[in-house]
Phi, psi and omega in degrees: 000324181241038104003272108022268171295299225265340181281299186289353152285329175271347159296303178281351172267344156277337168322299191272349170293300206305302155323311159277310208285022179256300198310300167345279180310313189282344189251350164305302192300341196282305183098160214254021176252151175222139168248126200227174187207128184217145167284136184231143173241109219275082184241105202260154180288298194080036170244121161239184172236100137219014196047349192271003163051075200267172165181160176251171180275151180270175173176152154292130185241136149298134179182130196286121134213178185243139180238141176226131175288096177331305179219153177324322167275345203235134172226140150309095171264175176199087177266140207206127140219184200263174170300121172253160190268089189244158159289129170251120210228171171226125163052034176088328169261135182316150197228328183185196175203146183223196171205150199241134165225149188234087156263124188254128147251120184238173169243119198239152144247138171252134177287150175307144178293150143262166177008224193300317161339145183184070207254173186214179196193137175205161207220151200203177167220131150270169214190091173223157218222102162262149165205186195057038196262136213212107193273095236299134126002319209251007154230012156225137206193169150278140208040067188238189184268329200036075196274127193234202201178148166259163198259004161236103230211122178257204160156166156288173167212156172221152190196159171220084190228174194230121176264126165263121172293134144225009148201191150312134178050358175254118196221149176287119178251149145231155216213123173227124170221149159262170204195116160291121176199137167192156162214179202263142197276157166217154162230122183058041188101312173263145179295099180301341218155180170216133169251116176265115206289293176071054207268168143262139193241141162259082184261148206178111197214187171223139171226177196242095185264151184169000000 
């Protein structure tokens, strides 16, 4: 019996020793940068405390990253787009417009491929630059709300995604990441309340490894 055993552990540890140098070897050859371009479809929680039941519009975005492999499991991803535009509305009607640009650096592991398969999980910081925030008229004044914001906002990420092969060195991605953003509301000055953007992002792409 245990014989036996000491066999099938070692049968199964030449397998997975056999399993990363084939993975090991294909991401050599591969080269450790993969640059992907994904359509993300943008969807916030929309939570404050200031009552005023604030939210922004959801939407597809563009967006760039570069990921570079450290080890054959482990990658540096770095997402980048350019400033988006949202409607900022209370209790549904609109109120202003600002613009957001986020860039996220995470850290991933990626599993050994199965076949073509190829998914990771990863963890990250966010960085988002609100700007252009620009308020209806008709809320500053004397004895108006005059509503400002702050313009940096820091947070965690968590993300899961899959590079799928579909030629050489070209692979299909899909991405689900949560992204911490939130910022603190002031009215006249003083602190109304915090709007938590918080989105879950959806991504669907093509990426290029070399």
């Amino acid at each position: 019996m245990t014989r036996k055993f000491f066999s099938a552990i070692a049968t199964v540890s030449a397998a997975a020793a056999l399993a990363f140098t084939s993975f090991a070897a294909q991401a050599q050859q591969e080269g450790p940068w993969l640059v992907r371009a994904r359509a993300v479809n943008l969807d916030s929680a929309n939570k404050d405390t200031t009552g005023l039941g604030l939210s922004i519009n959801n939407k597809v975005i563009p967006e760039v990253d570069i990921s570079y492999f450290i080890t054959p499991n482990i990658a540096a991803e770095l997402v980048l787009t350019y400033p988006q535009g949202h409607d900022l509305k209370s209790n549904g009607a609109k109120i202003g417009t600002l613009k957001h640009l986020p860039p996220t650096l995470s850290l991933q592991y990626h599993f050994a491929p199965t076949s073509t398969f190829r998914p990771y999980v990863g963890l990250g910081v966010n960085y988002t630059n609100f700007s252009d925030v620009k308020f209806d008229a008709s809320l500053e004044g004397t004895g108006k709300l005059n509503p400002s914001i702050d313009n940096n906002s820091y947070g965690f990420s968590a993300q899961i995604g899959a590079d799928i092969a579909i030629a050489k060195n070209l692979y299909l991605n899909v991405d689900v990441k949560k992204v911490q953003i939130g910022t603190k509301v002031y009215s006249n000055g003083n602190k109304a309340g915090d709007f938590k953007v918080d989105p879950v992002l959806f991504g669907l792409g093509v990426g290029y490894r070399f």
